[in-house]
C-alpha positions as CSV (number, residue, x, y, z in Angstrom):
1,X,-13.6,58.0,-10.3
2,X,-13.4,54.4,-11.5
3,X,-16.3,52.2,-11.7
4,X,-16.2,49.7,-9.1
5,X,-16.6,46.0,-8.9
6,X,-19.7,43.8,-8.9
7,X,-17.9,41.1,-7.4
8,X,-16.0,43.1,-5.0
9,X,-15.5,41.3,-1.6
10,X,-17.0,42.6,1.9
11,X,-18.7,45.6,0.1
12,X,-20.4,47.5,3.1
13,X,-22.3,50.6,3.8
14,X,-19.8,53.4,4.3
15,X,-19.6,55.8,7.3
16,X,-20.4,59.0,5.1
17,X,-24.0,56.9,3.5
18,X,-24.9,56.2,6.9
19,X,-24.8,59.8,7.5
20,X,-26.1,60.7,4.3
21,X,-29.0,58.3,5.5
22,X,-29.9,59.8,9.0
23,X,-29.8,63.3,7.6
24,X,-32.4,62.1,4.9
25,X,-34.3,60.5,7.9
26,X,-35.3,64.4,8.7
27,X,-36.8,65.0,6.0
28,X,-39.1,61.7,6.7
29,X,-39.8,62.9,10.2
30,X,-41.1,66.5,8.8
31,X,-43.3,64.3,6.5
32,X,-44.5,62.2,8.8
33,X,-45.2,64.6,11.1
34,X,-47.3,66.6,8.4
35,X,-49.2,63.6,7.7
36,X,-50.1,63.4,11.0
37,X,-51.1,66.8,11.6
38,X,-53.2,66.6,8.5
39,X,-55.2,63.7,9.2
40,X,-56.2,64.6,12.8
41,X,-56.9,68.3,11.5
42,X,-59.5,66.0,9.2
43,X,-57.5,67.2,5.9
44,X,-57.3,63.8,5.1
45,X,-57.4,64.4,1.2
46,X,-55.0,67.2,1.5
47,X,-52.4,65.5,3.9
48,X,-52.3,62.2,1.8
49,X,-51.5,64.0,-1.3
50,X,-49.2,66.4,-0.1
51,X,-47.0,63.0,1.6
52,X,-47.0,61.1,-1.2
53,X,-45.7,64.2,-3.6
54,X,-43.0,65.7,-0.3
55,X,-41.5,61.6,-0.2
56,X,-41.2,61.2,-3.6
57,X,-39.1,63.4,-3.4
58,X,-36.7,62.8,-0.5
59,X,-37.5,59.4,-1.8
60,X,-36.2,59.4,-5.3
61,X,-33.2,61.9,-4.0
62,X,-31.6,59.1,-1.8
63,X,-32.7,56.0,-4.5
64,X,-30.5,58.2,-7.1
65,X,-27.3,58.8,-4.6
66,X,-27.6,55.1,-3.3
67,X,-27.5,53.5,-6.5
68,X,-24.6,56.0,-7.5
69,X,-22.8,55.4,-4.5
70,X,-22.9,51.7,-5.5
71,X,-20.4,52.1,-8.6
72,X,-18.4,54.8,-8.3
73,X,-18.2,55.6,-3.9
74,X,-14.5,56.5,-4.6
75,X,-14.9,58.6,-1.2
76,X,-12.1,61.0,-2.0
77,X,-11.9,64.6,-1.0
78,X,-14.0,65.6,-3.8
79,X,-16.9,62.6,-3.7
80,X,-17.2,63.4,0.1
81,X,-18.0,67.3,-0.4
82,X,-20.4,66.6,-3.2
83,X,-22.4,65.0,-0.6
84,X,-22.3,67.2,2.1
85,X,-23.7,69.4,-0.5
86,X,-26.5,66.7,-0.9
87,X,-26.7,66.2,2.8
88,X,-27.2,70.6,2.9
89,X,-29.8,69.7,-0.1
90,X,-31.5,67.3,2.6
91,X,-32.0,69.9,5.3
92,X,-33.2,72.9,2.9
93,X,-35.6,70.2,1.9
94,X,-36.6,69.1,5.5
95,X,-37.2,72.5,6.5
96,X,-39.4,73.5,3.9
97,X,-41.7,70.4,4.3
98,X,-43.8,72.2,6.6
99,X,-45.1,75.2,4.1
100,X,-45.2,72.6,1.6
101,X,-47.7,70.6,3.4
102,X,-49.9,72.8,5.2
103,X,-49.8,76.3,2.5
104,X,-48.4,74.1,-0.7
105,X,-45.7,76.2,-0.6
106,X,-43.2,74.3,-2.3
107,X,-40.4,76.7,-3.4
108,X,-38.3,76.0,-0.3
109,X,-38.3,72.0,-0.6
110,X,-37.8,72.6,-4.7
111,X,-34.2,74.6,-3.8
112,X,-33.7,71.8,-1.5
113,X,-34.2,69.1,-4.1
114,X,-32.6,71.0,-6.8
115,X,-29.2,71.3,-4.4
116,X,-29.6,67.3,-4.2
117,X,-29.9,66.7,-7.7
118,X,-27.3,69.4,-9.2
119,X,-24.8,67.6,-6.7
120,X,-25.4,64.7,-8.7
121,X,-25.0,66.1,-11.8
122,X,-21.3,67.3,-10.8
123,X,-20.7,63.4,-9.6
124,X,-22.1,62.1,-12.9
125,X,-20.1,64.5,-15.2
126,X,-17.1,63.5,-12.6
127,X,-17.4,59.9,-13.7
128,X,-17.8,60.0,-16.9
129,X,-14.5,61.7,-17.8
130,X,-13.2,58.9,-15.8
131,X,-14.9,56.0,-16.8
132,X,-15.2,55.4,-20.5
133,X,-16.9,52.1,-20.4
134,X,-20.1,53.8,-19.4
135,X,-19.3,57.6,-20.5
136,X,-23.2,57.8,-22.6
137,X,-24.8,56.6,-19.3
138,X,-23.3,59.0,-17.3
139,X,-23.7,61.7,-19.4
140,X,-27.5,60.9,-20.2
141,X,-28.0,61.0,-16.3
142,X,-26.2,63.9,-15.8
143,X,-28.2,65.6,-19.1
144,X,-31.9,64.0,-18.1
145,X,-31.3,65.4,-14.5
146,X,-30.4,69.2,-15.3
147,X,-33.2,69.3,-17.6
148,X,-35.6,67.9,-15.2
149,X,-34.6,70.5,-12.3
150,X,-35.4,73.1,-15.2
151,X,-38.5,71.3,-14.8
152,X,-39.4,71.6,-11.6
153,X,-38.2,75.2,-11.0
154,X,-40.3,76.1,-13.5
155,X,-43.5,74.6,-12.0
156,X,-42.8,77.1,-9.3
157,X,-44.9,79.6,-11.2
158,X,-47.9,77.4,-12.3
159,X,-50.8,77.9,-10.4
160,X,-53.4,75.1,-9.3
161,X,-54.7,72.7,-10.4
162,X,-51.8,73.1,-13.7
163,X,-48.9,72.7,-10.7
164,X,-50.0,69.3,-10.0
165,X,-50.3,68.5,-13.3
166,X,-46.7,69.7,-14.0
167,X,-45.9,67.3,-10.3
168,X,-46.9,64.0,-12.8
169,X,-45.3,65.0,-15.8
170,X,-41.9,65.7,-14.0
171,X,-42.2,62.6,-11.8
172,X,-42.5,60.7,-15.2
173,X,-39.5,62.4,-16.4
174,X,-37.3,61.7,-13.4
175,X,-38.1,57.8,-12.9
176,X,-37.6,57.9,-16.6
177,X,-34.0,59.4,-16.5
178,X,-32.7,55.9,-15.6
179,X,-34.5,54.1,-17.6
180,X,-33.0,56.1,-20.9
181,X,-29.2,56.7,-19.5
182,X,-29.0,52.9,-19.0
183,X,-30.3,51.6,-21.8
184,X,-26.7,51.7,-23.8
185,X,-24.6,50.3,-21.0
186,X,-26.0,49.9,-17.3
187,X,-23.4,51.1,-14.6
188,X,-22.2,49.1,-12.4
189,X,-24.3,48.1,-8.9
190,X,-23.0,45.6,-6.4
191,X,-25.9,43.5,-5.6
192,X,-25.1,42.8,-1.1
193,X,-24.4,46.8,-1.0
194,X,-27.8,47.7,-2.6
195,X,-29.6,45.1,-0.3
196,X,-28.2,46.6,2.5
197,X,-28.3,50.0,1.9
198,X,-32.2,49.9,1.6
199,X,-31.9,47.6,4.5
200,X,-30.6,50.3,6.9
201,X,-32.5,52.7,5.2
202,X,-35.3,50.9,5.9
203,X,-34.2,50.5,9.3
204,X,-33.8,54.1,10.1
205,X,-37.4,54.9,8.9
206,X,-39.1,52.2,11.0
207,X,-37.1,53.6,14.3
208,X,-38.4,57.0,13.7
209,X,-41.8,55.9,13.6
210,X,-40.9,54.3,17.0
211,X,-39.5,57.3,18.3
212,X,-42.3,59.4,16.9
213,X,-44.5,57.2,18.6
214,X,-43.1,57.5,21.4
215,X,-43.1,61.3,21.7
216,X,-46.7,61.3,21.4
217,X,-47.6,58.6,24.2
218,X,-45.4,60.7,26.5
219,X,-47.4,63.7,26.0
220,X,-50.5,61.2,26.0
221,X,-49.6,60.2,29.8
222,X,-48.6,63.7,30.8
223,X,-52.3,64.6,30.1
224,X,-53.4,62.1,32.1
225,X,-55.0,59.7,29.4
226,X,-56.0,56.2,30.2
227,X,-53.4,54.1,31.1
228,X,-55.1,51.3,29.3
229,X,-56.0,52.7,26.2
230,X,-52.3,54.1,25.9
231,X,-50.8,50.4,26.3
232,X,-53.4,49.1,23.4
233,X,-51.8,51.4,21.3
234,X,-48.4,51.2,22.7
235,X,-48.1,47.4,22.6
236,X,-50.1,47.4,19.1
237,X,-47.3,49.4,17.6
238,X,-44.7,47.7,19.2
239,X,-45.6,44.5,17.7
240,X,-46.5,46.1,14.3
241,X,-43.3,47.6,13.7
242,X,-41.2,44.3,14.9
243,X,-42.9,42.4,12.7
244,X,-42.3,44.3,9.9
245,X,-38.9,44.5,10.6
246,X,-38.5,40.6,10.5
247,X,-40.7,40.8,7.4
248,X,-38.6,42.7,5.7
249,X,-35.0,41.0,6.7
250,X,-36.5,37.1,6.2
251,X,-35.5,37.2,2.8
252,X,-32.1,38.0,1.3
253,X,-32.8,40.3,-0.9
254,X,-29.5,40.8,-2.6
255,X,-30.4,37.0,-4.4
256,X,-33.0,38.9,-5.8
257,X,-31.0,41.4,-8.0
258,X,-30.3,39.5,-10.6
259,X,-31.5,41.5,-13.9
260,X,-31.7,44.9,-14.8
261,X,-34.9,44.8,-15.2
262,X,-36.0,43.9,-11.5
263,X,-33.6,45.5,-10.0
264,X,-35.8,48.2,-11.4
265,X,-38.7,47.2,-10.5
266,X,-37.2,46.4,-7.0
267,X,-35.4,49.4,-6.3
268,X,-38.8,51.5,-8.0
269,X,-41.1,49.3,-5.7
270,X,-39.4,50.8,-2.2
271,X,-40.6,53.6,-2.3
272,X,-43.9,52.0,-0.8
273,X,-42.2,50.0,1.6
274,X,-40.0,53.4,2.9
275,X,-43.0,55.6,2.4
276,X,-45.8,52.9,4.4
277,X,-42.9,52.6,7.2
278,X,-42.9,56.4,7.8
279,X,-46.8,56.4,7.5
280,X,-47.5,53.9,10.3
281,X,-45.4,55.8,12.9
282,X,-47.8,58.7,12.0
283,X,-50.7,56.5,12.4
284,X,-49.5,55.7,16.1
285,X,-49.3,59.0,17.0
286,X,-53.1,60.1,15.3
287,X,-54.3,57.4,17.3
288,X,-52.9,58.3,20.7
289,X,-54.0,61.8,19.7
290,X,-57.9,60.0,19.6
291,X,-57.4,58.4,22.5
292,X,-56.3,62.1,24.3
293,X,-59.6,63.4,22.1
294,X,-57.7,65.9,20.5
295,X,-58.0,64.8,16.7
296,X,-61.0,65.8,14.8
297,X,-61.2,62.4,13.1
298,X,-63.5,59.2,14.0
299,X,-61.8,56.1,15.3
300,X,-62.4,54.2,11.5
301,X,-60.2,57.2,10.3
302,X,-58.2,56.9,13.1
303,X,-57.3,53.1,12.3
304,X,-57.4,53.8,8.9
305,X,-54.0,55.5,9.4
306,X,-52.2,52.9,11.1
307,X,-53.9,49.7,9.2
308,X,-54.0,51.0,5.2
309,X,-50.0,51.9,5.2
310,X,-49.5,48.2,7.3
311,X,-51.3,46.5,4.5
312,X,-49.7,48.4,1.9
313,X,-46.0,47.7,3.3
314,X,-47.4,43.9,3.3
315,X,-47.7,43.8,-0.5
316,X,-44.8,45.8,-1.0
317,X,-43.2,43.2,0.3
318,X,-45.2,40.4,-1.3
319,X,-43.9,41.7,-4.7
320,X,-41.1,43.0,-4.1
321,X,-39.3,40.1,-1.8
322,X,-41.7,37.2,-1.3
323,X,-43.5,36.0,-4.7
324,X,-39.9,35.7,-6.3
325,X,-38.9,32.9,-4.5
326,X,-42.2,31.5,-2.8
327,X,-43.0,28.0,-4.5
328,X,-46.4,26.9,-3.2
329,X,-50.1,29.0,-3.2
330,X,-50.4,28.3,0.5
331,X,-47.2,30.2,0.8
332,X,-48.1,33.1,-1.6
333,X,-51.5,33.4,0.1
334,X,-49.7,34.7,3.4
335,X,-49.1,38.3,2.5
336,X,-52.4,39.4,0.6
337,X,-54.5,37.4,3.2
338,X,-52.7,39.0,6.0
339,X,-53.1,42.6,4.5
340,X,-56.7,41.7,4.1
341,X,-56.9,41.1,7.6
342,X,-55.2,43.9,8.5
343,X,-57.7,45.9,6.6
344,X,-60.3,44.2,8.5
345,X,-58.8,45.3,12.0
346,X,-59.6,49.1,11.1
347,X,-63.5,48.0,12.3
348,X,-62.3,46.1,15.4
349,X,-63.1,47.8,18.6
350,X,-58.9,48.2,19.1
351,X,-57.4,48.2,15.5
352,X,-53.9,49.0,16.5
353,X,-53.6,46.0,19.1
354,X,-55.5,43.9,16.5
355,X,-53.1,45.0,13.8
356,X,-49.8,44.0,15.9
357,X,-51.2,40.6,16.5
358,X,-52.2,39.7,13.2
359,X,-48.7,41.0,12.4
360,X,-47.1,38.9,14.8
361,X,-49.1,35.6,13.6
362,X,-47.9,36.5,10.4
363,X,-44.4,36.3,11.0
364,X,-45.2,33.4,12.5
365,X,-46.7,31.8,9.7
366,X,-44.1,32.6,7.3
367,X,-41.3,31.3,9.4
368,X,-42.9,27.9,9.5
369,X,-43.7,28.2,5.5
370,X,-40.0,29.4,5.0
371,X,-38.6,26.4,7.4
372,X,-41.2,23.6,5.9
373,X,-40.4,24.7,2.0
374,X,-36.2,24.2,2.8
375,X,-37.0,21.4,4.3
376,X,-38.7,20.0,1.2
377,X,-36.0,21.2,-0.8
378,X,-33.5,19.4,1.4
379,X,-34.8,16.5,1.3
C-alpha cells in the first residue's frame, strides 16, 4: 500500500467510493427523515440535536475514508474488503438512526460507527508497514482512532445529561486525531480527487432531498391537498436546490487546497454544507406536511426548516469557497446578504417559493460578479 501521487494525472472518483458514497447516502436519508418527523411532532429541540450528533457521525466516517482513499486507494483485494466492511458499518449505522433519534438509543448506530472506524484502523496499520515516509502518521491515526472507539463504547453506559457530555469530549478527540497524526508528516492528498469527491458527495445529498421531497408531495396530492399550495412548495424547492447546486460547482475548489492548514479548515467546514443539504430536503417535506395540516408546528416553524439550513449552506459556502478568492466588498456582500434575505423569507406569506427566488437571483448575481471580476483581470 504505497502512497500515491499528488501530481498524479486524471485522478478520478473510483467505482467502489461511488458506492461507498450512495451507501453512506442511507444513513443521510434515516437522518433526514428523523429530523423531519421531529420537527412536525413539535420536538424541535430534540430533533435538531439528535441530527447534528447522528451526522457527525456518518459525517466524520466518510470525511476519514475519503481523505484516506486519496493517498493510499491501492484497490486491491484486501483495500476493497476493508470497505465493504465500512460500507456493512454504514448500514448498521443507518438502521439504528431511528432509536437513536426518537428513544436516544444509540448502542446500534455506535456498533455501526465502531465497524467504520476499526476498518480504518486495519487500512492505517496496512499502510504504514508499507509506507515508511509517513509510518508515525499512520500509526498515530490508527492509535488516536482505537482509543477513541474505546471512547465511545464506553459512553454507552452514561446516563443523561453525563452521555452528552461524553458526545463533546469524544467529538473533540476524533477531529483532533488528525490534527496530532499529521503534525510530523501529512499524508499524501491529491487536491482534484478531494474536490470531487466532496463534489459528488455533495451531489448525492442534494438528490436525496429531491427525492425525499418528492415522496412527500406525492402523498400530499394523493390526499387531495391544494394543487396550488403543493406547486409553491414544489417549484420553491426546485429552485432552491438548483441553485445550490450551481453555488456549490461555480468555484473550483481543488485551487483552493493549497495548505494543510485549509485543507483543514475546508475539508472540517463541510460538514455544514453536507449536513444543511440533507436539512433542506427535510424542510420540503415538513412543509408539504403543513400544507396537508398534518404537522403540529406553525407555518414560521414550518419555514424555519427549509430557510435556516438554506442560509446556513450559504455561509458555508461563503467561507469555505467564495471569500478565498472574491476580490471586491460588492462581491463578498453576496453570500451574507443573500442568507439574510433568506432568513427574511421565513415571515413571507410563501417562504419556500420566496426562498427559491431569492436563491435563483443569487446565482444570478454571482455569475455577473464572477464574469465582471475576470474581465477586470483580463484586461
Amino acid at each position: 500500500m504505497v502512497s500515491r501521487r499528488t501530481d498524479e494525472e486524471h485522478r478520478v472518483a473510483t467505482v467502489l467510493e461511488l458506492f461507498f458514497d450512495l451507501c453512506f447516502v442511507v444513513a443521510v436519508a434515516q437522518a433526514a427523515a428523523g429530523l423531519h418527523h421531529a420537527i412536525s411532532e413539535d420536538h424541535i429541540a430534540d430533533g435538531v440535536v439528535s441530527y447534528l450528533l447522528v451526522f457527525f457521525a456518518v459525517w466524520w466516517a466518510w470525511m476519514n475514508f475519503t481523505w484516506f482513499a486519496s493517498a493510499y486507494d491501492t484497490d486491491d483485494i484486501a483495500y476493497r474488503l476493508t470497505t465493504l466492511v465500512q460500507i456493512v458499518g454504514a448500514l448498521v449505522f443507518a438502521a439504528g438512526v431511528p432509536r437513536a433519534m426518537d428513544d436516544r438509543d444509540f448502542a446500534v448506530i455506535t456498533l455501526g460507527y465502531v465497524i467504520m472506524r476499526l476498518a480504518m484502523v486495519t487500512q492505517w496499520l496496512r499502510a504504514s508497514r508499507s509506507d515508511p515516509e509517513h509510518r508515525t502518521a499512520c500509526v498515530r491515526y490508527a492509535t488516536g482512532v482505537a482509543i477513541v472507539q474505546v471512547g465511545w463504547v464506553a459512553r454507552l453506559a452514561l446516563d443523561q445529561p453525563w452521555d452528552m457530555v461524553g458526545f463533546a469530549v469524544l467529538v473533540v478527540a476524533e477531529l483532533s486525531v488528525p490534527i496530532y497524526a499529521e503534525r510530523t508528516s501529512m499524508t499524501n492528498w491529491h487536491p482534484r480527487h478531494i474536490a470531487e469527491r466532496y463534489g459528488l458527495f455533495t451531489i448525492i445529498v442534494l438528490g436525496e432531498s429531491v427525492a425525499a421531497a418528492t415522496v412527500a408531495i406525492q402523498k400530499a396530492l394523493d390526499d387531495d391537498v391544494s394543487l396550488a399550495d403543493v406547486a409553491t412548495v414544489a417549484g420553491g424547492g426546485i429552485l432552491t436546490v438548483f441553485a445550490m447546486w450551481w453555488l456549490y460547482f461555480a468555484k473550483d475548489a481543488a485551487s483552493l487546497l493549497t495548505s494543510k492548514v485549509w485543507a483543514f479548515v475546508w475539508g472540517y467546514g463541510h460538514y455544514f454544507v453536507f449536513g444543511s443539504a440533507a436539512a433542506v430536503g427535510a424542510g420540503l417535506e415538513i412543509n408539504v406536511d403543513r400544507a396537508s395540516g398534518e404537522t403540529h408546528i406553525g407555518d414560521v416553524a414550518a419555514a424555519a426548516s427549509v430557510t435556516i439550513p438554506v442560509a446556513v449552506f450559504l455561509l458555508a459556502m461563503w467561507v469555505l469557497h467564495w471569500s478565498p478568492l472574491h476580490a471586491g466588498r460588492w462581491h463578498q456582500s453576496l453570500a451574507p446578504g443573500g442568507a439574510a434575505a433568506v432568513l427574511l423569507a421565513t415571515f413571507s406569506p410563501a417562504p419556500v417559493l420566496v426562498t427559491g427566488l431569492l436563491m435563483t437571483a443569487l446565482v444570478v448575481a454571482t455569475t455577473v460578479a464572477t464574469r465582471r471580476a475576470v474581465a477586470t483581470l483580463d484586461s
